[in-house]
C-alpha positions as CSV (number, residue, x, y, z in Angstrom):
1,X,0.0,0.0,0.0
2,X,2.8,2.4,1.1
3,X,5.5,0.1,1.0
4,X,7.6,2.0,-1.5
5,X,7.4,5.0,0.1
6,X,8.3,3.6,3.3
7,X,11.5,2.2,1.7
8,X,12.4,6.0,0.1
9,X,12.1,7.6,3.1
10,X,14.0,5.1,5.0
11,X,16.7,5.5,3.1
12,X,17.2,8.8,3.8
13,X,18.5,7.7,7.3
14,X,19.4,4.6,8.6
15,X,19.2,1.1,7.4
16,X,18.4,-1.0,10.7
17,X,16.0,-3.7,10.2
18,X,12.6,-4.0,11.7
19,X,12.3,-6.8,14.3
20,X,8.7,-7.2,13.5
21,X,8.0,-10.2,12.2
22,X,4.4,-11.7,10.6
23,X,4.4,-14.3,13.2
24,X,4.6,-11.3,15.6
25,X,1.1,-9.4,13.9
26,X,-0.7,-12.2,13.5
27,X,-0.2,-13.1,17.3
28,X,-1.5,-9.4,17.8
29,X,-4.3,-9.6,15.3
30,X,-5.8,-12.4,17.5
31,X,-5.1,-10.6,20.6
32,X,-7.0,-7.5,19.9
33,X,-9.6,-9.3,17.6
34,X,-8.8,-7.0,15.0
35,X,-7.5,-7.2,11.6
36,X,-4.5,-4.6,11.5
37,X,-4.4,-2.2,8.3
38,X,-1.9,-2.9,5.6
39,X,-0.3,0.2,6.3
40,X,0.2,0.0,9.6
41,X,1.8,-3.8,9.3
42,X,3.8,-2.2,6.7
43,X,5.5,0.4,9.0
44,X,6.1,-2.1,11.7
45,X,7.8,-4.4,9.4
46,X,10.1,-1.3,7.6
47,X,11.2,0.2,10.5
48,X,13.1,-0.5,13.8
49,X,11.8,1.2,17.1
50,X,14.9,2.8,17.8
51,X,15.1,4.4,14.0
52,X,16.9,7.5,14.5
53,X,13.6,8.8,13.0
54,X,11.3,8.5,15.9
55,X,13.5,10.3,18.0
56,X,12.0,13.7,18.1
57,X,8.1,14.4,18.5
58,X,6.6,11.0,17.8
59,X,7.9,8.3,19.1
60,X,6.5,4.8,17.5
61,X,4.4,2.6,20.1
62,X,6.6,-0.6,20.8
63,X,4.6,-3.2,18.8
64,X,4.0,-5.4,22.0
65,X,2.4,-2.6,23.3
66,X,-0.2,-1.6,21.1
67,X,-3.4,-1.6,22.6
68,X,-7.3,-0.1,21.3
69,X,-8.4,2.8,24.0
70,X,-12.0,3.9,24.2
71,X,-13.1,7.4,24.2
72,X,-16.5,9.5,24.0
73,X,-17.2,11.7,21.2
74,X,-20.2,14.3,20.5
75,X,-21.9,12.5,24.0
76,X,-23.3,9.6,22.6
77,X,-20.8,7.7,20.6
78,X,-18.0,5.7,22.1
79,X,-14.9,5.8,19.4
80,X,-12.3,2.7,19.4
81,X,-8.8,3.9,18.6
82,X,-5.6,2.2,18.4
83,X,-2.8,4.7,18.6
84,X,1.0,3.9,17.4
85,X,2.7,6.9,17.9
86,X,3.0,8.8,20.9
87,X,4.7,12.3,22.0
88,X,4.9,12.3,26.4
89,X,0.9,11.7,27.2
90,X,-0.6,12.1,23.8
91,X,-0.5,10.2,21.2
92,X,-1.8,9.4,17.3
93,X,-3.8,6.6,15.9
94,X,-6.8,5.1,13.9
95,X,-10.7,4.8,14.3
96,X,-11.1,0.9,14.7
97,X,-14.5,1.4,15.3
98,X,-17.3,3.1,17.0
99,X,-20.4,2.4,19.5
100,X,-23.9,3.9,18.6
101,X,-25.4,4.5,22.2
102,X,-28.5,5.7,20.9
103,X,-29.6,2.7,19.0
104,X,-27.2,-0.1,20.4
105,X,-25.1,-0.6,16.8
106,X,-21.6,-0.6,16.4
107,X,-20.5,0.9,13.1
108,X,-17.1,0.5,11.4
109,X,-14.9,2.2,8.9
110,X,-13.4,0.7,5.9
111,X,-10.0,-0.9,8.0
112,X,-8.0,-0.6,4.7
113,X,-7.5,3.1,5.4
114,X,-9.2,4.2,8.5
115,X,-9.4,7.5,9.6
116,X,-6.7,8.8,12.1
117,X,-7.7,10.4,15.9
118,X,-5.6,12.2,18.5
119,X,-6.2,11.2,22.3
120,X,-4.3,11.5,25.5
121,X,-2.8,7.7,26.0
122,X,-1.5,8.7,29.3
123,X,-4.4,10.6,30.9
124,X,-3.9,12.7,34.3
125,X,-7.8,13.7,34.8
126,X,-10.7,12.5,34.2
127,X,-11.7,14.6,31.0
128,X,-8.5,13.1,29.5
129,X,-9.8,9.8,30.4
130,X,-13.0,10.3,28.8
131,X,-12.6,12.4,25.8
132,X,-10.4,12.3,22.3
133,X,-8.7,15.7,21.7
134,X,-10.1,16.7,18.5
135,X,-10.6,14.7,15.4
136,X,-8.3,16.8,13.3
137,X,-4.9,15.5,13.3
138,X,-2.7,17.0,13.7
139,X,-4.4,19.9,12.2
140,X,-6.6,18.5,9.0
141,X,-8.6,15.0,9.1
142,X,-6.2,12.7,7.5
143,X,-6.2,8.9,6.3
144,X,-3.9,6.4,7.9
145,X,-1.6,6.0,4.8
146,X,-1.4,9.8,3.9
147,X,-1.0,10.4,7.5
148,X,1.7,7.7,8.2
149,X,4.4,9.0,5.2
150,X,3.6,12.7,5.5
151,X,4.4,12.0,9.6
152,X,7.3,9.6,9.2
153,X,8.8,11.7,6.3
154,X,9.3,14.9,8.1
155,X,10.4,13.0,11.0
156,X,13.1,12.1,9.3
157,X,14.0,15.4,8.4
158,X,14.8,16.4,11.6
159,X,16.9,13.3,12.0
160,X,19.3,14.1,9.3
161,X,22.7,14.9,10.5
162,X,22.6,18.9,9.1
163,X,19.3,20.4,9.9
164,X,18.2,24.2,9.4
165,X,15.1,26.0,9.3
166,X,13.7,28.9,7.6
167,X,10.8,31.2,8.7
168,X,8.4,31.4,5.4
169,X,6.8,34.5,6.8
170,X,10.1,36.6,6.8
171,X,11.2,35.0,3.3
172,X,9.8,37.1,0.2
173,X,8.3,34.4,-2.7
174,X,9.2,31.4,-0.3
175,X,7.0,29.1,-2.3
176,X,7.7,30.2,-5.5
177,X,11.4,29.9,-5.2
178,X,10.9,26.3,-3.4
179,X,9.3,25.5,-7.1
180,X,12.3,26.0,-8.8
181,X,13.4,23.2,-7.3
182,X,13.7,19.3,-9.0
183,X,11.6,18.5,-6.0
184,X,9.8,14.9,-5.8
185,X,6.9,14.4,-3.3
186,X,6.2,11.2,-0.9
187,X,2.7,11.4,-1.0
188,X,1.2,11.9,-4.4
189,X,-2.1,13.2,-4.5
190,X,-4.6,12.1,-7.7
191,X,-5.5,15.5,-9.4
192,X,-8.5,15.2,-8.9
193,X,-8.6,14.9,-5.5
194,X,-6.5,18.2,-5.0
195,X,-9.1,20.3,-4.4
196,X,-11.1,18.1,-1.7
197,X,-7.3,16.8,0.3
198,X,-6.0,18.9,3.1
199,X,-2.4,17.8,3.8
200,X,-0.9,18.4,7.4
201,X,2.7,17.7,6.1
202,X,4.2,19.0,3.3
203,X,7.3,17.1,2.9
204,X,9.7,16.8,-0.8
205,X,13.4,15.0,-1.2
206,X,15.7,16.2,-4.0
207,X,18.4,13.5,-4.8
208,X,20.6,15.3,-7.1
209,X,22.8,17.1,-7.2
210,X,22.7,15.7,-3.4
211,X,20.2,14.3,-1.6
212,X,18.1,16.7,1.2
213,X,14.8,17.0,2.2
214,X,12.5,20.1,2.7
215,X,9.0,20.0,5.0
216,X,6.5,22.4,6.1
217,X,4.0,22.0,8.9
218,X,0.7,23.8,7.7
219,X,-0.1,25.7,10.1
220,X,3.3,26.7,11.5
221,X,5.7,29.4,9.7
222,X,9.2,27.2,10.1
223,X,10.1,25.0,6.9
224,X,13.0,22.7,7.8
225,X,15.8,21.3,5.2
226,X,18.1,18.3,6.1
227,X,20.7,17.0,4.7
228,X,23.8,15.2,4.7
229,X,26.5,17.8,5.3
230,X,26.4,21.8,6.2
231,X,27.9,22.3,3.4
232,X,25.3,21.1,0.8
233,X,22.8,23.1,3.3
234,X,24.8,26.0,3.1
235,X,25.2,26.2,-0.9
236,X,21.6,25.4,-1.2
237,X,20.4,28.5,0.7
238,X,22.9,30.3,-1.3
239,X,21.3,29.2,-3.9
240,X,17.4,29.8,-2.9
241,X,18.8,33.4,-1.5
242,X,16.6,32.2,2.1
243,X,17.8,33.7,5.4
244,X,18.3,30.7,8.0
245,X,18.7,28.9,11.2
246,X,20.9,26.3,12.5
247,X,18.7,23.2,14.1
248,X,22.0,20.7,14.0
249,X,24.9,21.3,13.0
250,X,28.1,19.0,12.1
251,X,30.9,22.0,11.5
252,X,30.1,23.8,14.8
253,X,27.8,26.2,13.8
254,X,26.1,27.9,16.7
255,X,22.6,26.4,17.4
256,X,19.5,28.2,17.6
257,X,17.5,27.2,20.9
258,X,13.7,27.4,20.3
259,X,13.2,26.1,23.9
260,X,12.1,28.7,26.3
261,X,15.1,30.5,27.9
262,X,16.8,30.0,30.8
263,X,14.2,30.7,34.0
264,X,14.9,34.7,35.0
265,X,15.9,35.8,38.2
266,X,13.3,36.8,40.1
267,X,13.4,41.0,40.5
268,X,10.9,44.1,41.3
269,X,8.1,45.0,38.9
270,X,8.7,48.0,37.7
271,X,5.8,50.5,36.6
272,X,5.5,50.4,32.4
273,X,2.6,53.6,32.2
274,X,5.7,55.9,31.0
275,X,6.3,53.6,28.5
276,X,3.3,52.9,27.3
277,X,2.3,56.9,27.2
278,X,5.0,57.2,25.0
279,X,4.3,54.5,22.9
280,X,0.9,55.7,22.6
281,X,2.0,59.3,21.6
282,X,4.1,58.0,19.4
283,X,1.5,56.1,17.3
284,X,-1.4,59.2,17.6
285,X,-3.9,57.3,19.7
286,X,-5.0,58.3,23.2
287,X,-4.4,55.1,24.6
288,X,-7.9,54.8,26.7
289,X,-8.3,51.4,27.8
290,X,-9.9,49.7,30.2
291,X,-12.4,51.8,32.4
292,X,-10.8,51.7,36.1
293,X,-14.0,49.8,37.3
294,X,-13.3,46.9,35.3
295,X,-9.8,46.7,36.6
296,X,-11.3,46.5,40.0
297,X,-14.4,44.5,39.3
298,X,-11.6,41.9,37.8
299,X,-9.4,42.1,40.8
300,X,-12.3,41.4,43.3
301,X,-13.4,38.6,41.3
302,X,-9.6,37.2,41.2
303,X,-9.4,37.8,44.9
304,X,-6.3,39.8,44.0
305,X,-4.4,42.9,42.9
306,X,-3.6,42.3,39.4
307,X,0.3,42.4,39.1
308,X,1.4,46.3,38.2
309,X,2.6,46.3,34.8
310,X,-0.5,44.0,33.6
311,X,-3.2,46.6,35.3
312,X,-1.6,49.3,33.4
313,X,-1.5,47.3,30.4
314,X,-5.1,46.6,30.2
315,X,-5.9,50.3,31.3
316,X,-3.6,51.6,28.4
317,X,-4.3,49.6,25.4
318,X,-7.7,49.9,24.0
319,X,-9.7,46.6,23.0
320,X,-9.6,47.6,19.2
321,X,-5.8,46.4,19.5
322,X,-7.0,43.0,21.3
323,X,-6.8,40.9,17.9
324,X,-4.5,42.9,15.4
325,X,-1.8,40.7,16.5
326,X,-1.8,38.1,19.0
327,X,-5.0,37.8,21.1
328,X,-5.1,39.8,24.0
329,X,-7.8,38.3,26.6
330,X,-10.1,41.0,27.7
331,X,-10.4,41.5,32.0
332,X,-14.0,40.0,31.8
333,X,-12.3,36.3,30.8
334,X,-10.0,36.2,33.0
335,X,-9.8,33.3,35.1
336,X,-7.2,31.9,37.3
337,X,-6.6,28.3,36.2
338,X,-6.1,25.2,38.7
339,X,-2.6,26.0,39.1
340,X,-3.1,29.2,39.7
341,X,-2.6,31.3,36.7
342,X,-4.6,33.7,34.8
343,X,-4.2,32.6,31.1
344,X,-4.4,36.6,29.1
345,X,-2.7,36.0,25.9
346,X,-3.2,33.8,23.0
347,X,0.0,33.5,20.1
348,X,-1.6,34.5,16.9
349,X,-1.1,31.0,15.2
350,X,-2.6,29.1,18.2
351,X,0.8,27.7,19.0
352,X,1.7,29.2,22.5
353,X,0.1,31.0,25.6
354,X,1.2,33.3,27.6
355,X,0.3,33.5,31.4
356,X,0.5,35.6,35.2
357,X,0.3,34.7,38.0
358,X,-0.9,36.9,41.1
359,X,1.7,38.1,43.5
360,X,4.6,37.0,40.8
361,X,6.8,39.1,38.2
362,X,7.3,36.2,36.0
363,X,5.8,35.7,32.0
364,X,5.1,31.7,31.9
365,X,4.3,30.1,28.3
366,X,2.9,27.1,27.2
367,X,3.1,25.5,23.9
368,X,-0.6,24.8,22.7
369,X,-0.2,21.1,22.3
370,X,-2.2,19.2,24.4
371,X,0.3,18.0,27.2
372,X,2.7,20.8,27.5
373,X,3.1,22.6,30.8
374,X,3.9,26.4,31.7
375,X,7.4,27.0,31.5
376,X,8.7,30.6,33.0
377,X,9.7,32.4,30.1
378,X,10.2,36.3,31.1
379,X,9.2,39.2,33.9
380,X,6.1,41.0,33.0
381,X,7.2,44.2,32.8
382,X,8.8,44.3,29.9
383,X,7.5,41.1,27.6
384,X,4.0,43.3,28.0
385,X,5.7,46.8,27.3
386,X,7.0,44.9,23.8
387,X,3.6,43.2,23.4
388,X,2.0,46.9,23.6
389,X,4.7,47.9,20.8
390,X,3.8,44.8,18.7
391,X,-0.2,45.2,19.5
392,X,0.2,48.9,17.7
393,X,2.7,48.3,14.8
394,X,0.4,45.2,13.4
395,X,-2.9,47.1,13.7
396,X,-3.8,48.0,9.6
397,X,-5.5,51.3,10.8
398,X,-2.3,53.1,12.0
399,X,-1.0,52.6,9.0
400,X,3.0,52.5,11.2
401,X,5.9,50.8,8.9
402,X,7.1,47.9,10.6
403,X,10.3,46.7,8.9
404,X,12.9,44.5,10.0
405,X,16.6,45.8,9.8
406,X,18.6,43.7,7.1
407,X,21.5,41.7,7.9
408,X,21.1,42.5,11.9
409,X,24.3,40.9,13.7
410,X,23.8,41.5,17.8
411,X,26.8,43.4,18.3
412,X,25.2,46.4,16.6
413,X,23.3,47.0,19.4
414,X,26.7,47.4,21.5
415,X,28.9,50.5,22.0
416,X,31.0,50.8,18.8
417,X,28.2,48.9,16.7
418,X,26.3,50.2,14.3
419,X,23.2,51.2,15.8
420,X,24.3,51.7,19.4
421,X,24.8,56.0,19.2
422,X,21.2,56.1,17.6
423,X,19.3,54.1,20.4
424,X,17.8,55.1,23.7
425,X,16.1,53.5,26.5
426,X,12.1,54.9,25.8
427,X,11.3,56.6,29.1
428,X,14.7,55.9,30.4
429,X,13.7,52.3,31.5
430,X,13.6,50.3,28.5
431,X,17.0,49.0,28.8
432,X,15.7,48.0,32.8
433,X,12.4,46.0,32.4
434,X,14.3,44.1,29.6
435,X,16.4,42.0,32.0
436,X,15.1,38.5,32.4
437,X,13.3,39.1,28.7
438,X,13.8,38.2,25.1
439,X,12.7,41.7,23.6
440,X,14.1,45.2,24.3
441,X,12.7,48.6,23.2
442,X,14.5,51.9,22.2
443,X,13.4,55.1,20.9
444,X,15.7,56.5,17.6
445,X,15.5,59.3,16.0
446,X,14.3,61.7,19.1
447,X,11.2,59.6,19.4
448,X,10.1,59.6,15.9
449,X,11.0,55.3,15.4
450,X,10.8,53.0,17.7
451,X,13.0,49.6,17.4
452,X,12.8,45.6,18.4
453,X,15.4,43.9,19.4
454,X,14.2,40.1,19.8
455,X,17.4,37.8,21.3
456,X,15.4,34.9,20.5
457,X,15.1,35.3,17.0
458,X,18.5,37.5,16.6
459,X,16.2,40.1,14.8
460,X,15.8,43.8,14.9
461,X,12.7,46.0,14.0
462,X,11.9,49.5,13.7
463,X,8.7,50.8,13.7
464,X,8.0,54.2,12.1
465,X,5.0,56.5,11.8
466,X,5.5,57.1,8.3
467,X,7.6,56.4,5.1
468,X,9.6,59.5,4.9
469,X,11.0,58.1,9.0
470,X,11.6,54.9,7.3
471,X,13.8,56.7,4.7
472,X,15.5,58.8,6.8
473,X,16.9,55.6,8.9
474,X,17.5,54.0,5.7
475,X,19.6,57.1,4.5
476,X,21.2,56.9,8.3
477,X,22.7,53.7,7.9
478,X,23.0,53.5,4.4
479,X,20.7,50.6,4.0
């Protein structure tokens, strides 16, 4: 069924054989009374457990282990699922059947390609126990064969030995110039079927001049290439003209950490209004927020004093700005959660939150996936003094120029670097509240830009009110 494409993906890494045997799945056929699909008996018998492959986000279910879980969907239908894959207490598998309670029936799909479910195989509470996650998977309904090569293939991506990774939203004509490519697909989808197939994967391989392969999750921005060496890497994105990361690297490149940074020291609040007056000058709006009764009425109903900075967040900003970027939570829905924390931002692609806690300085995130926990990933002061900045430059009605500053190395920032004699602390506490954060602010230009230094993403902004400010930085550093 997939067993060719199985075979070209696997030899992209490494050759260990499968210990599976057909002895071994007809011994589990009889033990869960089911008939396996052919696609899944073909993974099983292509790849080892231990493939390099399924060492990142997705590790494969040992096949002694596989067992069907039960789980309630829409109230009165009880779904079967056997999952084979499985990333800490989630995990990824295929409708087996499904219990009518209504009318007593069980109903099944066709077992040649059933359709895949996501489900918590390790559950913690009792909603986990009870209830499948969502039956788009990861993002789109998806087949069991479609689903098990676009998976496994950009798996194997990141287990290549050079790995880098591209941010499409940053690159100009990203899938255009990917086109130009001699690029080959794993999964080939019948033309007509294009228009009704939603793929979660989109993974190619290119074997000459050297082999590599390219993948995109759908609803994320990164693309990843692996290959071989850095050096094929490296001439490629010479070639495609795309600005990059290092993800693994042989020759010693440095490596850029997407995990949260290391957990801040724990410091005073300080108070952000200055800063966010300015900000709000600087953009033309009068920066009337939240009414000073809702501040209160959300304080009593929290049984706390919102922390500092985020009271004169709320008060500042206006709710008009509450979706031109990420999704700003308005005081009315906030709600502490079991653990204490009041859940107020939303990342604009659904793939992190952002929380507070009461009586704390410190920023947590959590990475919207089902079983991640809140990491402490900044002090409030100034991730929300940034997050004002970034709330204002995306809205389309301010009509600011946000534009990021080409060929940005860190050490401009510093004294002798390029940028350092035209940057200032806004309000003369910029450079403060930035300690135990990712993002900085300065002023440029007495006041007239505004710039965004992000030390996670080794990028620099400026935001301007109009072109001719834009031009005159340009001019300024002979961009």
């Amino acid at each position: 069924m997939i067993i060719e494409e199985l075979e070209r993906i696997k030899s992209f890494g490494s050759n260990m054989e499968s210990s599976v045997t057909l002895e071994d799945i007809a011994d589990k056929e009889r033990a869960l009374g089911v008939t396996l699909p052919k696609a899944l008996k073909e993974l099983y018998l292509t790849f080892h457990l231990d493939d390099p492959a399924f060492s990142g986000k997705g590790n494969l279910i040992p096949f002694e282990e596989l067992k069907i879980y039960k789980r309630i969907c829409w109230t009165d239908i009880v779904i079967t699922v056997l999952p084979f894959c499985r990333h800490e207490r989630y995990g990824y598998g295929f409708e087996v059947s499904r219990y009518h309670k209504s009318n007593d029936t069980i109903s099944n799909h066709d077992l040649e390609d059933p359709p895949m479910w996501g489900l918590y195989v390790s559950p913690e509470t009792r909603k986990e126990e009870k209830h499948l996650k969502g039956h788009e998977v990861p993002c789109n309904p998806s087949n069991l064969s479609k689903w098990i090569v676009e998976w496994l293939a950009y798996q194997q991506i990141l287990a290549q030995p050079s790995v880098i990774a591209v941010n499409r939203d940053k690159t100009e004509d990203y899938w255009k110039r990917l086109r130009e490519l001699p690029l080959n697909a794993f999964y080939h989808i019948p033309l007509g079927q294009l228009s009704s197939v939603r793929t979660n994967f989109d993974v190619n391989f290119m074997e000459e001049p050297f082999r590599f392969l390219c993948g995109n999750i759908h609803y994320s921005r990164t693309a990843y290439f692996g290959g071989k060496t850095d050096q094929e890497l490296e001439l490629l994105m010479k070639q495609m003209g795309f600005k990059y990361v290092w993800i693994k690297s042989q020759d010693g490149h440095p490596i850029f950490n997407s995990a949260p940074p290391r957990p801040p020291q724990e410091r005073e609040l300080e108070s952000i209004a200055p800063v966010l007056q300015f900000l709000c000058e600087f953009a033309g709006i009068e920066g009337r927020g939240a009414k000073e009764e809702s501040v209160v009425r959300a304080e009593v109903r929290l049984g706390n004093p919102l922390p500092q900075p985020m009271a004169e967040f709320y008060r500042c900003l206006p709710s008009r700005f509450y979706h031109s970027y990420n999704m700003v939570r308005p005081l009315s829905g906030l709600r502490r959660t079991k653990d204490g924390k009041l859940n107020f931002l939303e990342e604009n692609q659904a793939v992190y939150h952002w929380a507070a806690e009461l009586n704390s300085p410190f920023l947590y995130r959590r990475a919207n996936d089902g079983v991640s926990g809140w990491n402490t990933y900044g002090i409030l002061d100034g991730f929300l003094a940034a997050e004002f900045l970034w709330a204002l430059a995306c809205d389309e009605e301010l009509d600011l120029i946000l534009w990021e500053f080409p060929d940005f190395e860190p050490a401009m920032r510093l004294e002798g670097g390029k940028l350092y004699p035209y940057l200032s602390p806004i309000a003369g506490i910029t450079d403060k509240i930035a300690a135990g954060n990712t993002r900085t602010l300065y002023q440029a230009m007495k006041g007239q830009a505004v710039g965004l230094y992000d030390s996670e993403e080794c990028t620099f902004w400026f935001v301007t009110k109009d072109e001719s400010a834009q031009e005159r930085l340009e001019s300024l550093f002979a961009i």
